[in-house]
N, C-alpha and C positions, 0 to 999 in steps of 0.2 A: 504494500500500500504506500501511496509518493504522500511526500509531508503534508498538502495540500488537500488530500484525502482526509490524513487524520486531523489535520485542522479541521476541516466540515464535520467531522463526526463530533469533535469538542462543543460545536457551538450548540448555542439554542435554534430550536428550528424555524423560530421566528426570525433569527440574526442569517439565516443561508440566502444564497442570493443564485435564485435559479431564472428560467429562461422568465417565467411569470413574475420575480420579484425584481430582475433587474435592472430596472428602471425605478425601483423605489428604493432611494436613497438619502434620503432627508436631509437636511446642517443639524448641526449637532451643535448647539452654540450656549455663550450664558444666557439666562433668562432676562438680562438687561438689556445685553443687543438683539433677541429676540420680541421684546416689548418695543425698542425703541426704533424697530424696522418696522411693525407690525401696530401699534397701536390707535396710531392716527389716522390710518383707514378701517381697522374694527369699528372706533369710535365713530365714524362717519358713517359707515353703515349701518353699525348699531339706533345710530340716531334715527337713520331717511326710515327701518325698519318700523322704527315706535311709531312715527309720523303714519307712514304708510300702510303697515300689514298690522288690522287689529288686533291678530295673537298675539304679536310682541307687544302692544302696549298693554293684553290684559295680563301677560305672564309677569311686567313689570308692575302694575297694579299689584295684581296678588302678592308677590312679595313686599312691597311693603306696606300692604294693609293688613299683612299678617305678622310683619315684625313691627311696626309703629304702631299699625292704626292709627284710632283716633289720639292715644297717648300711650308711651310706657311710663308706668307710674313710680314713684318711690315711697317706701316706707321708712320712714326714719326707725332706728332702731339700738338709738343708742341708748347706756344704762348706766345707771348710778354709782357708789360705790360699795352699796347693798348688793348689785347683782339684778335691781331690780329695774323697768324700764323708766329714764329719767323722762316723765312725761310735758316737764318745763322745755327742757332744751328740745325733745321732739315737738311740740308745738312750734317752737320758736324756726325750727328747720326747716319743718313743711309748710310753713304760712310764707320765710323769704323766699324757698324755690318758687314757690306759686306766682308771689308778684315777680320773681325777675325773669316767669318764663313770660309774663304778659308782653315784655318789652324788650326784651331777649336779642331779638334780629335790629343789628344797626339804621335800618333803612325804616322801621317803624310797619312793616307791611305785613309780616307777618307771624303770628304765635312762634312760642319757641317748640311748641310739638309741632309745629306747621315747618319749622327749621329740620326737624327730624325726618320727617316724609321725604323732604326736599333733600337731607344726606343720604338718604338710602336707596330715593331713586335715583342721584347722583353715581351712586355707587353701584349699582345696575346696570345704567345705561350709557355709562363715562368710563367704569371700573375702577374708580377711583371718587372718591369725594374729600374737599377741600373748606375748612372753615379758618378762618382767621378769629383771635381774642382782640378785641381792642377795646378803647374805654371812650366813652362821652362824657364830657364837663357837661351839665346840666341840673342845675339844682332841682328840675323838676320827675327826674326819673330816682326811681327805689335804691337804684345802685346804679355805678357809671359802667359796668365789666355788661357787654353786647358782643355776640357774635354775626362777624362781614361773609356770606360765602364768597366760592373764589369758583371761575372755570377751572379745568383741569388743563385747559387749553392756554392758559397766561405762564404757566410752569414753563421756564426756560435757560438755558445754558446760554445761550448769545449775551455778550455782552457783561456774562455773572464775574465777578469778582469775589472768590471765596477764602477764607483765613490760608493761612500761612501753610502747609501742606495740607490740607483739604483740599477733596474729589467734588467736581461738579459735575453732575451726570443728569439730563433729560429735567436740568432745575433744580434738581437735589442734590446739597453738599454733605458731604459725609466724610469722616476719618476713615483714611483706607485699612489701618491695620485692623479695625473694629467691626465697621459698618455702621458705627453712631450717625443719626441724623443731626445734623449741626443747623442748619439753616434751610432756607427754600428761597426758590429766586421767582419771581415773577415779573414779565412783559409787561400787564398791565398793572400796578399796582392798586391805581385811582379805581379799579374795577368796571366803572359804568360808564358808557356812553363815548370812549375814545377812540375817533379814526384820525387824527392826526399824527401822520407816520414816525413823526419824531417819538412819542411815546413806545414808539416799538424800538428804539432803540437805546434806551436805558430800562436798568431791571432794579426792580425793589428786594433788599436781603431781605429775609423776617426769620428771625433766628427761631427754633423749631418749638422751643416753648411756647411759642405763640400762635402754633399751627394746630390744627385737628388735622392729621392726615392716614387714611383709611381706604385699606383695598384687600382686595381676598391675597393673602399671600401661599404661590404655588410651589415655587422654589427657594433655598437660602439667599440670601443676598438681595433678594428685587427690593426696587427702589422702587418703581410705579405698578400699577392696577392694567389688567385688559377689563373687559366686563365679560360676567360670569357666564353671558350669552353667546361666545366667543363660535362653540361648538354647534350654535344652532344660526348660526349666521344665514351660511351654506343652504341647509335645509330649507329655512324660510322662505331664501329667495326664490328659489327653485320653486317650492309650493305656490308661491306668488305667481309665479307665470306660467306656472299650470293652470290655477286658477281661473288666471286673465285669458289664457288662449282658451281656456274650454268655455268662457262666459260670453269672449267674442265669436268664437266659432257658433255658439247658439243665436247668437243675436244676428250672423248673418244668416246663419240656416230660417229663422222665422221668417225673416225681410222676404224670403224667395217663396212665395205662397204658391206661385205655378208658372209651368214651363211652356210656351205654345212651340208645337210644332208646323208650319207653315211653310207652303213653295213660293209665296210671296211677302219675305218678312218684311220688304219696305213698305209695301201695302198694309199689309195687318198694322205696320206701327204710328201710319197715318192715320186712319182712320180712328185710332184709338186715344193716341197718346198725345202728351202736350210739353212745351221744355220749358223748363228751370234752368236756370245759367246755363244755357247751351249744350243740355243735359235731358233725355227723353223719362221721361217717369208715366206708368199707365197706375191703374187701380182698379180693383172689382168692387163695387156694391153692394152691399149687402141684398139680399132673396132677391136677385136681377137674373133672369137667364139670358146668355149672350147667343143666336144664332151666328156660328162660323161658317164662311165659304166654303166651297169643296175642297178637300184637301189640308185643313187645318184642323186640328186637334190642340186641347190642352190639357197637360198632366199634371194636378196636385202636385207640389212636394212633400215628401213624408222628413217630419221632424224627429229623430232621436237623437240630439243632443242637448246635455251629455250623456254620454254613454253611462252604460249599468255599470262602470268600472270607476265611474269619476268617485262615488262615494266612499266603496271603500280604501281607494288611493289617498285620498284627501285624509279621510283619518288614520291611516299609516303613517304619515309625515305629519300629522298634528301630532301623535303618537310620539314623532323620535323629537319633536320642537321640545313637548312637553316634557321628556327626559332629559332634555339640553340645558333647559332654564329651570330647573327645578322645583318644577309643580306636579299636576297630574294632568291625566287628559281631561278628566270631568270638569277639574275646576279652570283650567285653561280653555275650554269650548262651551260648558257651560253646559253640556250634552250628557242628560243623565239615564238617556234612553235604554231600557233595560238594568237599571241598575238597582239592586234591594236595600231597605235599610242594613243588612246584614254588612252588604258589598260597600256602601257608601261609607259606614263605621269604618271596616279597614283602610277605604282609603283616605279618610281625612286624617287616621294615626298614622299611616305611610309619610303622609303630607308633612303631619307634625313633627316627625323625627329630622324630616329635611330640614325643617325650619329653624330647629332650635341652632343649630352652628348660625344659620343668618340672625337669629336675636340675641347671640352671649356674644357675639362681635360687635355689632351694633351696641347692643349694653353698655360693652369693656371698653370701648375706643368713642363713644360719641355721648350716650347718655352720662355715662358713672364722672368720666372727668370736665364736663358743663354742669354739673349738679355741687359738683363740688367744688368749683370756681364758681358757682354762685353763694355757697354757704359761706365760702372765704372773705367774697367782697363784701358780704351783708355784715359782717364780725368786723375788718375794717372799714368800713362806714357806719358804724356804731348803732346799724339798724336794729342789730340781736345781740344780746351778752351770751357766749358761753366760755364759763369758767376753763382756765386752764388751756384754753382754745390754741395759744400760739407756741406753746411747749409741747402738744400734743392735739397737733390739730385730726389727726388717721382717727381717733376717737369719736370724731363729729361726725365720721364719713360713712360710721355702719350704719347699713340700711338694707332692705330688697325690691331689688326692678322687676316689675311684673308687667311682663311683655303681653300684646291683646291676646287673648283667649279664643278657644272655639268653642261655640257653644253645640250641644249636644243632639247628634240626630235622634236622640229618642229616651226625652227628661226622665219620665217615669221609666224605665230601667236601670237608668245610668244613676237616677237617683239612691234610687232601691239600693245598689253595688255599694255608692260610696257611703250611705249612713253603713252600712255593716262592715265596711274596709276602717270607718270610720270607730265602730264598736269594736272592732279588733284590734284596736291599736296600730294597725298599718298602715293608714293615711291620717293628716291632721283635717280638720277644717281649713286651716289656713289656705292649703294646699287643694282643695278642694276647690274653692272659691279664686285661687290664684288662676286655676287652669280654664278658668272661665274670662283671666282679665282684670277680677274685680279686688279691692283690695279689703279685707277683712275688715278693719275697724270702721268701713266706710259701711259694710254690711250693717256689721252689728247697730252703726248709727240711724240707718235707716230703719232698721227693725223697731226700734226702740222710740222710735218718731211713731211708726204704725201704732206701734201699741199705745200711746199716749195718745193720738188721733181716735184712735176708735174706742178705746175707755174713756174720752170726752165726748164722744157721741152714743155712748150706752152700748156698745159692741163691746160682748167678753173677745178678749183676744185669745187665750187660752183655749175656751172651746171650739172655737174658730180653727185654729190649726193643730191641733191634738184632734184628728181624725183615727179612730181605732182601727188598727191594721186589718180585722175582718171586719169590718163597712167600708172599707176602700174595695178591699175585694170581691164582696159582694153583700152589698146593705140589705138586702129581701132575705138573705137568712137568720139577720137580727129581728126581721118582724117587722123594721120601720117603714115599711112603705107605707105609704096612702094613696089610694087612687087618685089620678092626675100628677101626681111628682115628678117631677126630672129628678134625676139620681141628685143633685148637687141640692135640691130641697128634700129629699132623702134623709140627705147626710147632715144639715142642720139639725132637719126635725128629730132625729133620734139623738141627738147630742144634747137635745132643749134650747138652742140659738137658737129657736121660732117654735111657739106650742102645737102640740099635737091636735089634731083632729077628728072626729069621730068618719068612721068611712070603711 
């Protein structure tokens, strides 16, 4: 056997290169000259994609209506030195974040959860997303610390001027031995509104502490973001113009209603037809019979398009979209046709498992350290006292972010599950109500409003929701029915919330 033999047999049979693979041979390169060859046309088709093909903009939707939502929330959860929760200083936490989210965004335009939406579909559909810290002198705001966002498209090396042996790569300065991010350079610094060419040719440092900068990292060392859609670029487009040819191939196939056939076609098209810009157009009538010459005939055209294949082609390639951007097919199309509550339960837990890596990155890089540059500013700006605050600030900073929830395809089981996961000692409440979204003591507050609500209007609250587990399940073996009841005055009436009746 010659060397070259036992080489091939060494390898992986993925790594052999036969008549069929020899033209696939890839660059093999770092992941930064990879990004920095490749990045600025992902980004631009990623963009015309969201514009143009609505799967992409719902697949970008759903992520981050399912890592933001409406808000990730936080719970303060700091504690005394009993052990026990210090409920002065958590007031005082959760009342500044609230006002410095009102005002959050330097431009005034938008909530600071509406700043979050806006990092996450940044980081989508950019692969990358970019917030600046800066402060506003204004006696009239809560606190002067605001966040500026930035394009990802202002990141620039022309012109960057970076310390004393520091790397500037694609905007980013970094120490080479390390990889530490030092600073960041940007083209446009002023942000809004500049085509005057000279601003393209000076760049603003902003040293990295004053950056939020966030992207999926695939390899060691990358400096910048693709977007996560990268793999379903390809596909989309293509779908796209299947799409398009099989929607215009029908729309010409309908136009051709019928075909005449004729030994005098200039004849026939006088007689009939009239021009538009130099252009012959005929029409039929509706219930008009046409008497033809001898020798003319006309044949219907028969419509089938698209063909019986257009559909299930279409959902094979929403199919691999939906594996690409990291959703599902149902929730990406929206197309629940045949599917059980059984099936629809797994695949919303499918869903959720993708998710959670998109909401603890989100959390760790964008929520947790804006929350906690605001508890910072509010302490110096003498908005909140908390003791000991500057010798041991990491102490103010315990808390839990509770990313939006899914709510349950089917309460009444799911309920059933968690009070008994809940009696086992295997799930908390907390937890229970987190995976909905909601944050507990905000529960317990509105419980406790109900109840005061309806014992000031003569409603027992207590009998009201202490429903006995056999009258739930079926109230006619307790005897309580009365003729005419719906189950739900059933279930009063035998509890005594509404007196019984003779019947």
């Amino acid at each position: 056997m010659g060397i070259l033999a036992k080489l091939e047999t060494r390898q992986y049979a993925a790594a052999r290169v036969t008549r069929l693979t020899g033209d696939w041979l890839p660059a093999n390169q770092d992941i930064n000259t990879i990004v920095r060859d490749s990045a600025k046309t992902i980004k631009a088709r990623t963009r015309q994609l969201v514009r143009d093909f609505p799967y992409f903009n719902r697949a970008i939707n759903n992520l981050v209506n399912y890592t933001v939502g409406n808000a990730i929330t936080f719970q303060s959860r700091v504690k005394d030195a009993n052990g026990d929760f210090d409920k002065k200083a958590i007031t005082q936490i959760e009342d500044a974040i609230k006002w410095a989210y009102e005002e959050l965004d330097v431009s005034g335009k938008l909530h600071g959860h509406e700043l979050e939406r806006l990092a996450k579909r940044q980081d989508v559909e950019s692969g990358e997303l970019l917030f600046v810290k800066t402060v506003l002198k204004d006696a009239n705001r809560y606190i002067p610390y605001c966040i500026q966002a930035y394009e990802a498209d202002w990141l620039t090396s022309s012109y960057a001027k970076p310390a004393q042996g520091n790397v500037v790569d694609q905007g980013v300065e970094y120490e080479p031995n390390t990889g530490k991010i030092i600073a960041y350079h940007f083209a446009v610094p002023s942000g809004f509104g500049e085509t005057n060419i000279k601003s393209y040719t000076k760049t603003q440092r902003i040293p990295a502490e004053y950056v939020i900068h966030n992207f999926q990292t695939l390899r060691p060392g990358q400096l910048r973001g693709v977007s996560p859609f990268t793999t379903a670029i390809l596909v989309a487009h293509d779908l796209g113009d299947y799409i398009d040819a099989n929607m215009d191939t029908a729309k010409m196939a309908s136009k051709y209603l019928a075909i005449v056939e004729s030994g005098d076609i200039g004849g026939f098209q006088k007689l009939r037809t009239s021009t538009v810009d130099d252009k012959k157009i005929e029409s039929i009538e509706n219930a008009i019979i046409e008497y033809l010459r001898p020798g003319e005939k006309i044949n219907f055209a028969q419509h089938n398009m698209p063909g019986a294949s257009f559909d299930p082609t279409v959902k094979f390639f929403l199919r691999m979209v939906a594996v690409s951007t990291d959703t599902t097919y149902e929730l990406l199309t929206g197309d629940y046709e045949g599917v059980s509550f059984a099936n629809l339960k797994g695949i919303r837990s499918d869903y959720g498992v993708m998710l959670k890596p998109h909401q603890q990155r989100h959390i760790k890089h964008v929520s947790q350290p804006i929350r906690q540059d605001c508890i910072h500013w509010a302490v110096m700006s003498g908005k909140i006292n908390l003791p000991g605050y500057n010798k041991n600030p990491r102490h103010y900073y315990q808390g839990v972010y509770t990313h939006p929830g899914m709510e349950s395809t089917d309460l009444l089981r799911d309920g059933k599950a968690a009070i008994e996961l809940i009696q086992a000692g295997l799930m908390s409440p907390q937890e229970i109500v987190a995976s909905r979204g909601r944050d507990f003591e905000d529960v317990l507050d509105e419980i406790s409003e109900a109840k005061k609500l309806m014992e000031a209007a003569g409603v027992p609250f207590e009998k009201l929701f202490s429903i006995p587990t056999g009258m739930q399940n079926n109230p006619a073996a307790l005897g309580a029915t009365t003729k005419g009841d719906n189950p739900h005055t059933t279930s009063l009436r035998s509890m005594g919330v509404i007196p019984k009746t003779g019947g």
